[in-house]
C-alpha positions as CSV (number, residue, x, y, z in Angstrom):
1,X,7.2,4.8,-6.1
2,X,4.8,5.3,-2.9
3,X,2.2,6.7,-5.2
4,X,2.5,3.4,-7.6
5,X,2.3,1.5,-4.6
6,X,-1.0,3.1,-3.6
7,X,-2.3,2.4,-6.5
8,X,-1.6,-1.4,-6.3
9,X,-2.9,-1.4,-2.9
10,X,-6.6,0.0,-4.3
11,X,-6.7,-1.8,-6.6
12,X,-5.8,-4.9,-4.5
13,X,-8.6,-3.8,-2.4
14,X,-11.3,-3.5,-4.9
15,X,-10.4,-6.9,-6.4
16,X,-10.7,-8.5,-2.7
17,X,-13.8,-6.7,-1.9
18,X,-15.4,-7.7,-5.6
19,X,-14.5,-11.1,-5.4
20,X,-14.9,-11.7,-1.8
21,X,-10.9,-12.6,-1.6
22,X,-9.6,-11.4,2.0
23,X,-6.3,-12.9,1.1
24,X,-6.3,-9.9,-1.3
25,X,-7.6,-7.4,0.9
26,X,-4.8,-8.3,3.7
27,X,-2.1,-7.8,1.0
28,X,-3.2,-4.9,0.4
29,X,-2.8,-4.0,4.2
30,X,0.7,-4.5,4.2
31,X,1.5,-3.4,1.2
32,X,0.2,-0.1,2.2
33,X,2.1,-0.3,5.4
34,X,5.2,-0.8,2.7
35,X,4.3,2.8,0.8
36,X,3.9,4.5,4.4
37,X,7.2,3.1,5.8
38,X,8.9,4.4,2.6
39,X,7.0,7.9,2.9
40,X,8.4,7.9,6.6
41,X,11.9,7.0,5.5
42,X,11.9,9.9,2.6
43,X,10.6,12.7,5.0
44,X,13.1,11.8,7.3
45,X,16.0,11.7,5.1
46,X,14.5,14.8,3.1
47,X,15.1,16.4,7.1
48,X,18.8,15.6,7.4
């Protein structure tokens, strides 16, 4: 899903750069803070 979720958020980016839509480009900000949180939550439950 993370990797998905990366792919969203470039293209999210491209699309706000492109089209000069920083609404689009701050979505894409959190939504990559979303795929790193659940990267962090799968490591550590991958450690228990």
């Amino acid at each position: 899903q993370a990797s998905e979720l990366m792919g969203y958020v470039r293209e999210l980016t491209v699309i706000g750069v492109m089209d000069e839509k920083p609404m689009m480009v701050w979505a894409a900000h959190y939504l990559s803070a979303l795929a790193k949180a659940l990267m962090d939550d799968a490591e550590l439950g991958m450690m228990r």
